[in-house]
Wavefront OBJ file of the C-alpha trace (Angstrom):
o trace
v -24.920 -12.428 18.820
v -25.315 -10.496 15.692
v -24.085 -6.504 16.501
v -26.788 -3.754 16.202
v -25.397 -2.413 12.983
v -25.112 -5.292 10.623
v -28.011 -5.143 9.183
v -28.580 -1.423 8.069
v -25.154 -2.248 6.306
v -26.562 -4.493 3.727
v -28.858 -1.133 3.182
v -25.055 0.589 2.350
v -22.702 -1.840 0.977
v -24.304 -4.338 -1.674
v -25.952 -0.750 -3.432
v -22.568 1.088 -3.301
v -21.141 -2.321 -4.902
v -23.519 -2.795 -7.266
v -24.215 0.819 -8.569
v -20.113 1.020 -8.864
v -19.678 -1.861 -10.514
v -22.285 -1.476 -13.311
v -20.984 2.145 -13.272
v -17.758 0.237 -14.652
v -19.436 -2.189 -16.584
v -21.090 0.839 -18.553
v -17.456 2.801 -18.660
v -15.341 -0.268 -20.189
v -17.974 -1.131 -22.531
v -18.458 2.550 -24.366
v -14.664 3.744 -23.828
v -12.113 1.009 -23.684
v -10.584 -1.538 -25.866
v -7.881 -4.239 -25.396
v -4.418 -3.267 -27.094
v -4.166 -6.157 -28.411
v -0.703 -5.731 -29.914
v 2.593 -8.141 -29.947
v 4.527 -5.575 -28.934
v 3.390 -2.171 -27.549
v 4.638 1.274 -28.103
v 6.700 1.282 -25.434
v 8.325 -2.606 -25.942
v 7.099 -4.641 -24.155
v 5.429 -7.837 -25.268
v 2.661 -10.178 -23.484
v 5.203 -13.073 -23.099
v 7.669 -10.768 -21.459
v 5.508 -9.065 -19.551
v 3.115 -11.358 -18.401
v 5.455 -13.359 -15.669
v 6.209 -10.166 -14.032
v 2.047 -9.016 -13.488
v 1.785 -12.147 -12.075
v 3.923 -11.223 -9.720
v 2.536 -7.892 -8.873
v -0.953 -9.637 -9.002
v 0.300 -12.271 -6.299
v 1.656 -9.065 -4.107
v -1.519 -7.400 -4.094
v -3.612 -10.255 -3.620
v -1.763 -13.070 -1.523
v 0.961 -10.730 0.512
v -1.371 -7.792 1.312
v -4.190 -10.235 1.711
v -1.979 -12.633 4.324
v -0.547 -10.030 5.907
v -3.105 -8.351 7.202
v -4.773 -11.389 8.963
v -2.283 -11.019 12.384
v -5.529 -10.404 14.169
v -6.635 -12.772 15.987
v -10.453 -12.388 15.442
v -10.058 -10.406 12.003
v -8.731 -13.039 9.386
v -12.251 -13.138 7.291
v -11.994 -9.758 6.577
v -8.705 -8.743 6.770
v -8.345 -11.376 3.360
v -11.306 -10.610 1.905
v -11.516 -6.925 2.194
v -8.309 -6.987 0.613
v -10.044 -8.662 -2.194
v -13.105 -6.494 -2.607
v -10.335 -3.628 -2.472
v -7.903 -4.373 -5.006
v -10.837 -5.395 -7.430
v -12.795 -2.406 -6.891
v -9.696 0.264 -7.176
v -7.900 -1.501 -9.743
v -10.626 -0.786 -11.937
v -11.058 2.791 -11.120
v -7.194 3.080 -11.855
v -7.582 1.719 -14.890
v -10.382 4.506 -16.120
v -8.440 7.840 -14.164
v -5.274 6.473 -16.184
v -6.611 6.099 -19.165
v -8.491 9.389 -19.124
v -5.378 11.011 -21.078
v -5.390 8.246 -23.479
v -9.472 8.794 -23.909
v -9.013 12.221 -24.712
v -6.530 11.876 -27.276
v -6.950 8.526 -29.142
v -10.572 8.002 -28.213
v -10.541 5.333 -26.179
v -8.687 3.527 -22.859
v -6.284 1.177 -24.206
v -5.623 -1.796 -21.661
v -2.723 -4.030 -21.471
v -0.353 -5.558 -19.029
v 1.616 -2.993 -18.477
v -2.011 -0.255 -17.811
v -3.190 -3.011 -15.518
v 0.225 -2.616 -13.678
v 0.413 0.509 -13.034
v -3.508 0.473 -11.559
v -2.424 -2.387 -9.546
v 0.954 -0.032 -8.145
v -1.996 2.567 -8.057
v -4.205 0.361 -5.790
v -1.139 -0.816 -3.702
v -1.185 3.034 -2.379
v -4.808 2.813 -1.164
v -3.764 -0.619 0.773
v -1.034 0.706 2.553
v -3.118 3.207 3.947
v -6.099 0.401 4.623
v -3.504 -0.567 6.859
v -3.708 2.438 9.480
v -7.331 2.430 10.283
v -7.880 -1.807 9.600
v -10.648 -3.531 11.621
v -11.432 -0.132 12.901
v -13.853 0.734 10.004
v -16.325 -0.888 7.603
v -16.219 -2.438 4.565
v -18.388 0.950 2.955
v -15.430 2.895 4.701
v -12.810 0.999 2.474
v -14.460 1.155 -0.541
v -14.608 5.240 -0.345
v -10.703 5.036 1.355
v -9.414 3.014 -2.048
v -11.524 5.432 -4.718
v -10.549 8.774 -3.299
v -6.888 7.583 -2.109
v -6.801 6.476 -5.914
v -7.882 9.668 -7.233
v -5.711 11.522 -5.453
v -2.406 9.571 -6.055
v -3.635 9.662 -9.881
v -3.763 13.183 -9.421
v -0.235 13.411 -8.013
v 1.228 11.775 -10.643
v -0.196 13.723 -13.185
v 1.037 16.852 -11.889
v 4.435 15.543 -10.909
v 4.923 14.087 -14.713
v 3.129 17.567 -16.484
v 4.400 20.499 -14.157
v 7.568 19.146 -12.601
v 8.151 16.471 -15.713
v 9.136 13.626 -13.419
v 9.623 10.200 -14.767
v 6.421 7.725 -14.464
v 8.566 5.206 -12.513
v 9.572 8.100 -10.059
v 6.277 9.383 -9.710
v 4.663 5.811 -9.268
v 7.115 4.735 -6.429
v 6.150 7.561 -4.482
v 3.150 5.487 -3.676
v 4.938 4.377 0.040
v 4.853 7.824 1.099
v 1.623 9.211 -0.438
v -0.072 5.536 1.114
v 1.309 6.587 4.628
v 0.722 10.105 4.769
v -2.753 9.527 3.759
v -3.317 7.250 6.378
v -1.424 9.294 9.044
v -4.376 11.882 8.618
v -6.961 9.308 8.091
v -6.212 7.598 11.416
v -5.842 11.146 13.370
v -9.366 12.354 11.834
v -10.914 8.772 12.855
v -9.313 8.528 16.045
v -11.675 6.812 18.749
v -11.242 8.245 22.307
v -9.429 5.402 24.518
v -7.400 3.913 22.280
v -4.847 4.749 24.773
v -5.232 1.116 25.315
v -5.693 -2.189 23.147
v -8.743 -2.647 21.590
v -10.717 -5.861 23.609
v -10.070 -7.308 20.257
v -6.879 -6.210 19.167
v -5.399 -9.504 19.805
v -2.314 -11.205 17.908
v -1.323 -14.827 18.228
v 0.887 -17.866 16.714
v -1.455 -19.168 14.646
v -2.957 -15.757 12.766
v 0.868 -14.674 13.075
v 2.414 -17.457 10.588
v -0.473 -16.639 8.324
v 0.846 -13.501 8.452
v 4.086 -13.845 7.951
v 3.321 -15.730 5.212
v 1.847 -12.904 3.550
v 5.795 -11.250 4.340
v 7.242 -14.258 2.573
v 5.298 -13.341 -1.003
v 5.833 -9.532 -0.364
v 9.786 -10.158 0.427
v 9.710 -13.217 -2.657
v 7.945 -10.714 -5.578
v 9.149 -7.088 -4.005
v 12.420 -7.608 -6.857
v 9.571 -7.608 -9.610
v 7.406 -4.930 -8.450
v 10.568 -2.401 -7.763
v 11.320 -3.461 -11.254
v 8.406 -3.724 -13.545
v 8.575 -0.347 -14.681
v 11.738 0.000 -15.394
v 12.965 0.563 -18.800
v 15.856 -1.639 -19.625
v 18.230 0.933 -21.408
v 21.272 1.297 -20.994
v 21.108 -2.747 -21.247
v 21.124 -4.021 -17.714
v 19.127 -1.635 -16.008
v 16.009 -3.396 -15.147
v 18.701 -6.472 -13.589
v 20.496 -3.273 -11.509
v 17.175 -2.724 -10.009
v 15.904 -6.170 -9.169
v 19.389 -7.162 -7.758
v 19.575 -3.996 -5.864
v 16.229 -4.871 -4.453
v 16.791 -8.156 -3.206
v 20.364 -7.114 -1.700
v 18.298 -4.383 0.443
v 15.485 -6.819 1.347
v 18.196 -8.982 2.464
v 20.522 -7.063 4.000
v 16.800 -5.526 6.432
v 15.944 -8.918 6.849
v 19.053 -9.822 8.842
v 19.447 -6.358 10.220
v 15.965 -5.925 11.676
v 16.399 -9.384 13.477
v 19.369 -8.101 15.059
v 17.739 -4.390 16.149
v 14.610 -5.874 17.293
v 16.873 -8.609 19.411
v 19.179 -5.282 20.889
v 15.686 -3.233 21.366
v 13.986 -6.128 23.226
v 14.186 -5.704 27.400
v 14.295 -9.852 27.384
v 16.685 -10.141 24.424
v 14.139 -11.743 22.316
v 13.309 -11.940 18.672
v 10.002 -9.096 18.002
v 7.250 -11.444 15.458
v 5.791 -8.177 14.535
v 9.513 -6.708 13.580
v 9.800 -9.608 11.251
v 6.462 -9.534 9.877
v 6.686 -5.766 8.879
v 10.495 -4.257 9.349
v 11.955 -7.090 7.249
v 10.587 -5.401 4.197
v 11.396 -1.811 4.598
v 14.735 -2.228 2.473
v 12.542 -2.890 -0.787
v 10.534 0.179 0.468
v 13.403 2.484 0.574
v 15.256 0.850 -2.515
v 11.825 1.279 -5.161
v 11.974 5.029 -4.074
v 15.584 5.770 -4.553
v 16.363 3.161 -7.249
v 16.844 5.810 -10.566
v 19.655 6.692 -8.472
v 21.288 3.246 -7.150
v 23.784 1.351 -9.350
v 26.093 -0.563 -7.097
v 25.110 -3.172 -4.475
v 27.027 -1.515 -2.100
v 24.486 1.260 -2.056
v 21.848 -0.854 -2.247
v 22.523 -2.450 0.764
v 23.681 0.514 2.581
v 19.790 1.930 2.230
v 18.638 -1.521 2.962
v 20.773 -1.663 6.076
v 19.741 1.822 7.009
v 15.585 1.349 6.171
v 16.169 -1.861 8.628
v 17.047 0.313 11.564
v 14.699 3.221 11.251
v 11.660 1.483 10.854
v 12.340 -1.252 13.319
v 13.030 1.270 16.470
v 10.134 3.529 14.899
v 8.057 0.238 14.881
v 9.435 -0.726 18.529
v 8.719 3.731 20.326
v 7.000 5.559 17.683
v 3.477 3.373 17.388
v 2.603 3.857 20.707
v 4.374 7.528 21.348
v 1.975 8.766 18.155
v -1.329 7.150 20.139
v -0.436 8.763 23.355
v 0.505 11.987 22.166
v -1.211 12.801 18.449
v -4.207 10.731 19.057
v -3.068 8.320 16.251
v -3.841 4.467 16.413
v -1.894 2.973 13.385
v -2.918 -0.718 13.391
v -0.019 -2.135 11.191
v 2.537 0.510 12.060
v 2.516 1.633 8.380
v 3.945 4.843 9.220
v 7.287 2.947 10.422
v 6.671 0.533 7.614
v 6.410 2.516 4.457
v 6.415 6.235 5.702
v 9.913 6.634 7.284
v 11.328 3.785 4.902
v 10.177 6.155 1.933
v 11.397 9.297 2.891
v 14.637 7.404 3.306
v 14.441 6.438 0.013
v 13.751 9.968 -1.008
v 16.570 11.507 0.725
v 19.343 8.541 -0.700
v 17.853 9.569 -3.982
v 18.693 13.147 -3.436
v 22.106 12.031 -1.935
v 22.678 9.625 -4.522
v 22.475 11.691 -7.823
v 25.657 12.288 -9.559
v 24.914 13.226 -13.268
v 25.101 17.004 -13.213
v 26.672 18.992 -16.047
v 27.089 22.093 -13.614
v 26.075 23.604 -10.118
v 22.838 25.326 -12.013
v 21.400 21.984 -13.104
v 22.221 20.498 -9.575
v 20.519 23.393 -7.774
v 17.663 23.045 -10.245
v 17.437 19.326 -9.438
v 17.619 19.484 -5.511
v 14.290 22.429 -6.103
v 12.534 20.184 -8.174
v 13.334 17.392 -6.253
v 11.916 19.127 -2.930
v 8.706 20.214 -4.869
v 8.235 16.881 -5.686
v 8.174 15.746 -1.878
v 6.344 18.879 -0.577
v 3.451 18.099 -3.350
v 2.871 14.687 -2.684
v 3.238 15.030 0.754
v 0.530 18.825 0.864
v -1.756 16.178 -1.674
v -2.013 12.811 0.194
v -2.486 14.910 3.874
v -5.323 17.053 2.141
v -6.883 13.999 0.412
v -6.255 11.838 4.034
v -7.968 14.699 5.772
v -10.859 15.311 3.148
v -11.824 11.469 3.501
v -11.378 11.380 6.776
v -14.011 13.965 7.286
v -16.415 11.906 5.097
v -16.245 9.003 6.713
v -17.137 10.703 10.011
v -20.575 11.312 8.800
v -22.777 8.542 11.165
v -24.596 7.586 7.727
v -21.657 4.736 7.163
v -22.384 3.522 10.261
v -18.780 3.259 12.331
v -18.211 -0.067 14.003
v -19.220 -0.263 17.744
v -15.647 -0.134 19.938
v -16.771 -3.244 21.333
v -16.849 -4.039 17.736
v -13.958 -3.611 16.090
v -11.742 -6.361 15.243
v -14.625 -8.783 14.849
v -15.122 -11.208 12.149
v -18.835 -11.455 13.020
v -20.201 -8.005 12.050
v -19.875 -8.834 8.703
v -19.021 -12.159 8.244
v -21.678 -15.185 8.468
v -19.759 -17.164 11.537
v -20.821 -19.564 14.475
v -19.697 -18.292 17.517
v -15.887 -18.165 18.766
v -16.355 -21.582 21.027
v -16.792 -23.571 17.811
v -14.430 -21.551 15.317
v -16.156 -23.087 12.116
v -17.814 -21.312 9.305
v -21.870 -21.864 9.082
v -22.423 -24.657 6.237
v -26.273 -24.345 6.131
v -26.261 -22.081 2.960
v -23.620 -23.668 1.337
v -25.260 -27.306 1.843
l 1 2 3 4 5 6 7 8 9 10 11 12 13 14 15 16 17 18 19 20 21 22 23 24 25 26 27 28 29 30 31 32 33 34 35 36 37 38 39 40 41 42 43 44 45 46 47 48 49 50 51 52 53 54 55 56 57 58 59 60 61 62 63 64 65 66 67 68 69 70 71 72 73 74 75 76 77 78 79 80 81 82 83 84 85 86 87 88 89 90 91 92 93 94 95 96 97 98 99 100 101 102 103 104 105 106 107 108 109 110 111 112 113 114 115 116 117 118 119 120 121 122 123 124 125 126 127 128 129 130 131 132 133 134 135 136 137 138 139 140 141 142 143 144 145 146 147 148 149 150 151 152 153 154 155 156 157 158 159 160 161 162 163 164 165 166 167 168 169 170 171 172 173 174 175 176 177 178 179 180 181 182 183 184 185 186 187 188 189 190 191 192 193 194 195 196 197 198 199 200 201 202 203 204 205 206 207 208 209 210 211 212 213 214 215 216 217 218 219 220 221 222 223 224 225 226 227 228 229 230 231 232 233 234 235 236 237 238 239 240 241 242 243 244 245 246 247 248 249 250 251 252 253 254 255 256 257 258 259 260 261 262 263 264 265 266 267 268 269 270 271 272 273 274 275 276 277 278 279 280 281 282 283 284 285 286 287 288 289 290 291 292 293 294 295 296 297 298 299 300 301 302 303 304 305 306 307 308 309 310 311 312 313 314 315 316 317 318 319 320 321 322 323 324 325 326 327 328 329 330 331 332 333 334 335 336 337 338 339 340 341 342 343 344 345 346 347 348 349 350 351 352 353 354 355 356 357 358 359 360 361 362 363 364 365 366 367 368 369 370 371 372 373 374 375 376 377 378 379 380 381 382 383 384 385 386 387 388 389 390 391 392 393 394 395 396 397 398 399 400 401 402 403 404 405 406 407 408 409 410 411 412 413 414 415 416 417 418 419 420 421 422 423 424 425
């Protein structure tokens, strides 16, 4: 049976699509062109470039997309909301990006490497999906992604004007901005007795290996997307960072099997460790990386991401429901949160080249005004969107609701498990 609210969401969702979507029809036809260039400004070049957003493209698409389908009854939409997402707020990147270039040369300039960085921009908005998933709407995910975008634009731009950090340092902050923002998100939209599971918070084998899957192409393309940005001087940069990378994924792939074993009461391998905890080494690494150049340290912050987020993933989920009124779905906080403020903190540890003790004390400042900014700017923006989705207008899903396929998906009931045809035929 159909729930109550489905249909006053067609009423909210196909407008809101449409009306944004010929917004940015209207926006990339008076104000953007295609650089169209061999080789760009900056050096790169479509055929060099070109393997490596296919790899970011198959991260935000495929892994995020996979991964989130470990719900049992939430597969449809944990997939295709992913989708409608990363479409949606890829675009907007694009345009908030390219406002600098607008007001300078006249016009957004797209290539590979400005469709990158919206993609990295959009990756911020799904980490933070991940807090509050099957919980909300697809109307609530469309405003989460466009105002989680805006703000992490915004961060950027003021860490890169007023604090003149480098684009790749500013962009990788995106694990801890994504996290925080959902921290406050999930507190604001907190749903009183979610003490205990959801009816339909459910996880299996089957939805599970789909899952999983989704860890294989994060954990496969994680090298490239730590390592897109980088700019390959002094010659062998770019390979420091994607070997360091892997060597960190690696070395938290085998450690988190062996903490979530040691953490277990029965001794037993954790599926959820090794869907999520596997990948907090690349998390860690892509925030400290300006700062890593041996494997040794690579694997060090691999080996130490491995531990924190798999006994954060094992006590802290269910210590911040019972005690903060926080229901993080996908642990994200333990996935990307702790994992990045690792990485921040190696990065502070790590960094060697100082002339004198004045440039190393003006570093360390900087360097904590760079956390303390992006961390006061994603918990204001998590809390100011919070708030807005509160309003009743979006229509919340029912409790008895949530996690459900069939409030917005066209499905037969559970008994049969197969998708209605009679449109399609």
């Amino acid at each position: 049976m159909a729930p109550q609210y489905a249909p006053s969401l067609r009423s909210r969702l196909a407008p809101l699509l449409l009306l944004l979507q010929i917004g940015f029809i209207v926006i990339f036809g008076f104000y953007t062109e295609i650089d169209d260039r061999v080789t760009t400004d900056d050096g790169t070049s479509f055929k060099n470039f070109y393997p490596d957003f296919q790899d970011v493209n198959v991260m935000v698409l495929l892994g995020f997309g996979f991964s989130f389908t470990f719900l049992v009854r939430y597969g449809f939409s944990g997939t295709g909301f992913n989708l409608l997402v990363a479409a949606m707020a890829t675009q907007w990147a694009i345009v908030l990006n390219g406002i600098e270039s607008w007001y300078y040369r006249g016009k957004i300039w797209i290539n590979l490497r400005s469709l990158i960085v919206a993609e990295m921009c959009t990756v911020s908005a799904l980490i933070s999906i991940g807090t509050v998933l099957g919980k909300t709407n697809p109307v609530h995910l469309i405003l989460i992604a466009l105002l989680e975008v805006s703000g992490f634009v915004l961060n950027n731009w003021i860490l890169q004007t007023f604090l003149t950090v480098r684009p790749l340092n500013s962009i990788m902050l995106l694990h801890i901005f994504g996290a925080f923002f959902g921290l406050m998100l999930m507190w604001i939209l907190y749903r009183e007795g979610s003490e205990k599971p959801f009816e339909k918070e459910k996880f299996d084998c089957k939805t599970g290996i789909f899952s999983m899957l989704g860890t294989v192409f994060l954990w496969m393309f994680w090298p490239t997307f730590n390592s897109v940005l980088v700019d390959n001087y002094p010659p062998g940069r770019k390979l420091e960072a994607m070997s360091g990378t892997y060597l960190a994924l690696a070395v938290s792939a085998v450690t988190t099997a062996a903490v979530s074993m040691l953490s277990s009461p029965k001794g037993k391998l954790n599926p959820v460790h090794m869907q999520s905890c596997i990948l907090a080494g690349g998390v860690a690494i892509g925030v400290s990386m300006p700062v890593v150049h041996h494997p040794w340290e690579a694997m060090t912050i691999g080996f130490t991401a491995a531990v924190v987020s798999t006994i954060g993933h094992r006590y802290l989920k269910r210590h911040m429901v019972l005690s903060f009124q926080c229901h993080d779905t996908c642990a994200v906080l333990s996935t990307h949160g702790l994992p990045g403020l690792l990485g921040w903190v190696a990065h502070f540890l790590l960094i060697k080249d100082f002339d004198d003790h004045t440039t190393a004390i003006r570093f360390a400042v900087f360097h904590i005004c760079t956390l303390l900014l992006t961390l006061g700017l994603s918990l204001s923006m998590g809390i100011i969107t919070g708030v807005l989705l509160k309003w009743n207008f979006w229509r919340s899903p029912q409790d008895r609701k949530c996690f459900d396929d069939q409030a917005f998906w066209e499905v037969r009931n559970q008994k049969e498990k197969t998708c209605l045809s009679e449109d399609i035929e």
